[in-house]
N, C-alpha and C positions, 0 to 999 in steps of 0.2 A: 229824566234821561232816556226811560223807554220806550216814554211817547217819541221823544225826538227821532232815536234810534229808526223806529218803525216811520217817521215820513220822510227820512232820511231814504231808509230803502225804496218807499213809494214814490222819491223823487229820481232816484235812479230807474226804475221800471220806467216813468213817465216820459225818462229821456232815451230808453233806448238801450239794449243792451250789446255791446260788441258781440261778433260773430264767435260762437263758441268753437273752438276748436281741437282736434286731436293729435295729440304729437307721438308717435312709435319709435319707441328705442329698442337697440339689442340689451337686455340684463348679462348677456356674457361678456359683454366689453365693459363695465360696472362693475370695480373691485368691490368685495363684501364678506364680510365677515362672520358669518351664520354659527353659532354653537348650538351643542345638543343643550337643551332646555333639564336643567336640576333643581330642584326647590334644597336652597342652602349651598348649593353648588355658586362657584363665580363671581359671587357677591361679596363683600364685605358688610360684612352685618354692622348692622348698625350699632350706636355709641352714644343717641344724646341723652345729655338729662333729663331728669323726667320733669323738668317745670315748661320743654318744649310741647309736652302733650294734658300739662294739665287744664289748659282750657278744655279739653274734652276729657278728660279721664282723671277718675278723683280712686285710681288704684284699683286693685281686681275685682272689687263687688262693682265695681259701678260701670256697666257695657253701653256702648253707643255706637248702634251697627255694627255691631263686631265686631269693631276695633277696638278690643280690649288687648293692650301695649305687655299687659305682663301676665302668666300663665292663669287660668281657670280651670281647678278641679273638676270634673264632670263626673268623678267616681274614682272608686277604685279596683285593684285586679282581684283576685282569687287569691294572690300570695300576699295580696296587701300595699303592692305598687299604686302610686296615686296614677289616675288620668286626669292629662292636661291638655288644654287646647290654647294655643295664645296664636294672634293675627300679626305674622312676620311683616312689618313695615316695610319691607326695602323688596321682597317677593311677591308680597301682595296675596299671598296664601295662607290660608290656616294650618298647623302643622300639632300633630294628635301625638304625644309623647305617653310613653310607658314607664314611666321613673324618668332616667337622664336619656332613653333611648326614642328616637324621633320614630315613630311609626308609619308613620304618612302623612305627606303633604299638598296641598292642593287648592287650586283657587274655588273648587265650587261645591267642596262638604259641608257641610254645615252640620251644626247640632240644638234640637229644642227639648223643652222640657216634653213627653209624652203626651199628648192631648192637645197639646198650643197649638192653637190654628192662627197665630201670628204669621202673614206668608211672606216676613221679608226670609231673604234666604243665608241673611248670614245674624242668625238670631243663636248665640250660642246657650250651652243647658246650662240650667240654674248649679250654682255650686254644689257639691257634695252629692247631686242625684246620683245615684247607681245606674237608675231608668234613663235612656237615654234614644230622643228619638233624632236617627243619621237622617240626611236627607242628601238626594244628590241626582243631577239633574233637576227630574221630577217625580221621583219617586222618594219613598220613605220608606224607613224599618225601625222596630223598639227592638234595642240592643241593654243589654244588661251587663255591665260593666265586670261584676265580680263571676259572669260565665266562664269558666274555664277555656272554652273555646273561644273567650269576645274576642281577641285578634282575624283569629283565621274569618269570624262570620265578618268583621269591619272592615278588613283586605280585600274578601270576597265582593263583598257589597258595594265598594267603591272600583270595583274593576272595573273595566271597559265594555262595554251593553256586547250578548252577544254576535257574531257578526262583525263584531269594531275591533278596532287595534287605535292603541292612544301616542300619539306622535308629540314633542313637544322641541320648539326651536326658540330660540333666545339673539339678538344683535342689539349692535351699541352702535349711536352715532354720536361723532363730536360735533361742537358747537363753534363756530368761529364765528366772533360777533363782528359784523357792519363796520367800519370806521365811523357812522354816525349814531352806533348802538351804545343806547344808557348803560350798558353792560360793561363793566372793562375787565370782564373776565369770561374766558369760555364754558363751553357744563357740558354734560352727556346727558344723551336720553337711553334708557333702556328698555325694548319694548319685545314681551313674551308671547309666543302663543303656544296653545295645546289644544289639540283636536282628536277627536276620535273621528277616524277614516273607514271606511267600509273593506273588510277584508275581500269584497268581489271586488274584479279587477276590471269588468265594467260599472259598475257603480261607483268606485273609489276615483276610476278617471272621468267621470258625470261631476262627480265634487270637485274637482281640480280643477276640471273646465270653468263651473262657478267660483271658485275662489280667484282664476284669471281674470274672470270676467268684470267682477264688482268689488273684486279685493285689492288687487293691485297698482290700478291706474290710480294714480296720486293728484290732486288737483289742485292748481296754483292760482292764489289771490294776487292779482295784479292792484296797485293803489292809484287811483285816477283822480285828479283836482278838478270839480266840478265848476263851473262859472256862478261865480255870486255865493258859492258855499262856503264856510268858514273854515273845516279841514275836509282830507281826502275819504275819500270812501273803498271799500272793497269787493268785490265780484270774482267771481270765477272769470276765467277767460280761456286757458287752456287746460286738458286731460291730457297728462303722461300714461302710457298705454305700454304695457309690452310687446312686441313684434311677434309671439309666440306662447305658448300656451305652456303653463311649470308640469315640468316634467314630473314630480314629487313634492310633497308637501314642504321638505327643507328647500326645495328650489323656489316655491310660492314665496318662502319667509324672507328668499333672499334677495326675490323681483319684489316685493313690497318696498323694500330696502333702496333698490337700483331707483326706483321710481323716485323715492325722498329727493336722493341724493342728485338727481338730472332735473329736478323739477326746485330744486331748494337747493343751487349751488354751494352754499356755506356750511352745510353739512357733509362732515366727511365720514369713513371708519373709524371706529377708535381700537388702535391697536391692541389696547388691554381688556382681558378678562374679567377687571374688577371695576367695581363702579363706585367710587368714594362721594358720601350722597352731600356733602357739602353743595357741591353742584349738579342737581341730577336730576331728573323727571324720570319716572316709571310708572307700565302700565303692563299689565296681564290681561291677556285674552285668552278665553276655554272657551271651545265649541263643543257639547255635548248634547247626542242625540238625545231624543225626548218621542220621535215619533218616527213610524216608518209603516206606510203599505201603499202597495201600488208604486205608480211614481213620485209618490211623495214623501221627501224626506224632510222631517225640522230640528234644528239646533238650537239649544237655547246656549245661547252667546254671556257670558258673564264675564263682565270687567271691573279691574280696581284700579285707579289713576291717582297720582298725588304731583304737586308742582315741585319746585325747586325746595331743598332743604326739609321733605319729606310734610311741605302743606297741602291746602286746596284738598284734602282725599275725597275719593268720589269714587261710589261704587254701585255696581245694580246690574240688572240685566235685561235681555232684548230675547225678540223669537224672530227665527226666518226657516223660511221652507222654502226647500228647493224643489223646484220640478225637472227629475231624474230624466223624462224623455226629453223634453226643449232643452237643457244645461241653460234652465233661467230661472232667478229667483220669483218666487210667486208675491202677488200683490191682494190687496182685495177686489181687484177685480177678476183677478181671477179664481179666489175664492167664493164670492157672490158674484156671479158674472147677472148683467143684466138689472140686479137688483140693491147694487153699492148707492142711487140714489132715494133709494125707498124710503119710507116715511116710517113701518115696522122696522128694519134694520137700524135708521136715528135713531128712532125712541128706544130700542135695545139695546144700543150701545149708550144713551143718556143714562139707563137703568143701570147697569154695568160701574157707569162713573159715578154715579151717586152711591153706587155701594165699593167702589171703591175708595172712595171721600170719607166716608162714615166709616171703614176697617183701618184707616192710616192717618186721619188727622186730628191733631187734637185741642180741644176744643171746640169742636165742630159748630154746637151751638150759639159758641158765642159772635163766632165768623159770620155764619151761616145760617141765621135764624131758620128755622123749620118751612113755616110762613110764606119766607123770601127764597129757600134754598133749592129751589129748581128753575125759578127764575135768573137767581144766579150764576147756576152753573149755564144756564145756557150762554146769557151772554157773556163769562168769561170762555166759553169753546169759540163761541163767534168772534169777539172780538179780544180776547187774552184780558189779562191781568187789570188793568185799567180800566175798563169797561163800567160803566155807570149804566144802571137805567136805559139800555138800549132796547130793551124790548124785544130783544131774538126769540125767534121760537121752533121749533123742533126742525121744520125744513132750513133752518138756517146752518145746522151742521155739518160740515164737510166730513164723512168717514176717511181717517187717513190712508194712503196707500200700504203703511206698513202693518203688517198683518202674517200672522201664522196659522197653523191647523198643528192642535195639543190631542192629547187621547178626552182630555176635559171640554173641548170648546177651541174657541177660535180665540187666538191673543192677538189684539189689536192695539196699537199704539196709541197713549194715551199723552200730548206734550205735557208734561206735569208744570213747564213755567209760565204755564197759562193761568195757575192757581197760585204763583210765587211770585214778589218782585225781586225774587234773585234767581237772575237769568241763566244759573247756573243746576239749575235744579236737574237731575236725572229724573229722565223720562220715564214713563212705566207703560208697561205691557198691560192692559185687563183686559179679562178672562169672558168672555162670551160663550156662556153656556151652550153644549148641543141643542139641551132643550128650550130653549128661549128662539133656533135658531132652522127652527123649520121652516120649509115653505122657502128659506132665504138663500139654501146653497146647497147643490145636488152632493158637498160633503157630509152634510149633518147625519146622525146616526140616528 
């Protein structure tokens, strides 16, 4: 099916692609409905049984990315209150209680056993540790549970980097299905963000200018009946675009919105506050700085998405950097300028994905013989998943355009469904060492 898939799309390039175009709306003539963003707030929590989550979850010892459905110990207080952490399904954030009382919640804490250099990010700590290492953005701290002061240090630590102020905006859209929709019932979606904004108020408006710019305009798949093909195919055709630049970050959450809803007529407001997940898609987005000097600022971006009836979950994270004087997101070209086709910069980034291969999959050996296994990664980056015995070799890899600058190294995109035949796989960011990255970019340290 993904062979097909893929000469499907090469049949559409080979014939031509309509004129791409841009359509400017006002978002103030756009009714919308923006609330302040609460973890536990607006929602109706969820209600199903637990034989809905037991293909993934065999009860609290058994974690799988995170999404462990019912609370995990990570310690306890000084008065002998346990700590919990359990992954709110319907929020999509992890939420740290102190006895019955919620302490904090948020899409991008995480917590490891001390020492685990496991780097997914929502790896939570072994039961009953005291020892506990928070993580958030990019940074860590070993917090000890039975501290008198663990509150105030865990509050503190998860506060907003200094310099930042954290903003968070929540909307609902409804669903009116097609008269030709398999559907014969409507849903909602409900889609969060959280950001931490620069409290300079030229900086702050450099980020808003970028989140107008690449965040807003919403892109509509138009379905064309090709000649001699068996069904329709899909492309881009037109960019909805706002007439104007968000005044404030709740203004941003509300032209993302404006754009849906003019570009995807069948979505409307949905009047209510709550969201009954019978019918429901949900996703959270957190933008949390990670780096800043000069004009360059990066976010690392973390999302958790589930489909209708609280399936599909999918979660992970992305890096982007913005450049504060252009108000444009930067690329690797313009982090290696001049030297994105180099043959040192491929083979550093092949080095990169081999070890990022080797720290997240398992079985590696039996996949990937030793022998074979650089052979095969190459031609699955050349030609994805399917790829037999093609023979690629190191000039064959295209370095992605998407690319950050970390205080570690440079995070470059890595398509993870090039190693999956499920085309659903989340993408990964790997980590390009400074030092592997000399000689390649007048950032390196």
């Amino acid at each position: 099916m993904k062979a097909f898939l893929l000469l499907a799309f090469s049949a559409c390039a080979a014939l031509g692609m309509p004129a791409q175009k841009t359509v400017y709306f006002n978002p103030d003539t756009v009714a919308t409905d923006v609330s302040v963003w609460q973890a536990g707030k607006n929602i109706i929590p969820p209600d199903f049984p637990d034989l809905l989550y037991d293909e993934y979850f065999n009860g609290a010892e058994e974690i799988w990315l995170g999404w462990n459905h019912k609370p995990v110990q990570v310690g306890v207080t000084a008065k002998g209150e346990p700590v919990t952490v359990v992954y709110n399904h319907v929020t999509h954030q992890r939420e740290i209680y102190v006895g019955d009382r919620l302490l904090f919640a948020d899409n991008e804490v995480s917590f490891a056993v001390p020492g685990d250099k496991h780097e997914d990010p929502l790896t939570p700590a072994a039961v009953n540790c005291n020892k506990t290492e928070v993580g958030y953005g990019d940074r860590t701290t070993i917090l000890n549970t039975t501290d008198r002061d663990f509150e105030t240090k865990l509050l503190k630590f998860v506060a907003p980097a200094e310099g930042f102020t954290r903003e968070g905006y929540c909307y609902y859209l409804g669903y009116i299905p097609e008269p030709e929709d398999s559907l014969d019932t409507g849903g909602k979606s409900f889609v969060a963000y959280t950001m931490e904004l620069p409290s300079d108020p030229k900086l702050r408006r450099s980020v808003l200018n970028i989140l107008g710019k690449y965040y807003v305009p919403h892109t509509e798949e138009t379905y064309y009946s090709m000649e001699g093909a068996d069904e329709s195919f899909s492309y881009s055709t037109t960019t909805y675009a706002s007439n104007r630049e968000p005044r404030d970050f709740r203004d941003a959450i509300s032209m993302m919105e404006a754009a849906a809803m003019v570009s995807i007529p069948h979505y409307r407001p949905w009047p209510s506050d709550t969201i009954p997940l019978s019918w429901a898609t949900r996703s959270t987005k957190q933008f949390t700085p990670v780096y800043h000097k000069g004009d360059v600022l990066t976010y690392k971006v973390s999302f958790s998405d589930t489909y209708y009836v609280g399936g599909g979950f999918a979660s992970g994270v992305s890096y982007v950097s913005f450049d504060t004087k252009k108000d444009e997101i930067m690329t690797t070209r313009d982090i290696f300028p001049n030297t994105t086709d180099s043959l040192k910069l491929k083979e550093t980034y092949l080095e990169a994905v081999m070890k990022f291969m080797e720290s997240r999959m398992d079985s590696l050996e039996e996949y990937y013989p030793q022998e074979k296994r650089r052979q095969t990664v190459l031609d699955f980056l050349k030609d994805g998943y399917f790829a037999e015995n093609t023979g690629a070799t190191v000039d064959d890899i295209t370095i992605p355009e998407q690319a950050a600058i970390t205080n570690e190294g440079v995070r470059i995109l890595l398509p993870a469904s090039v190693f999956s035949d499920f085309g659903e796989t989340p993408d990964a960011y790997i980590l390009l060492p400074w030092k592997s990255l000399k000689g390649l970019t007048p950032f390196a340290r």
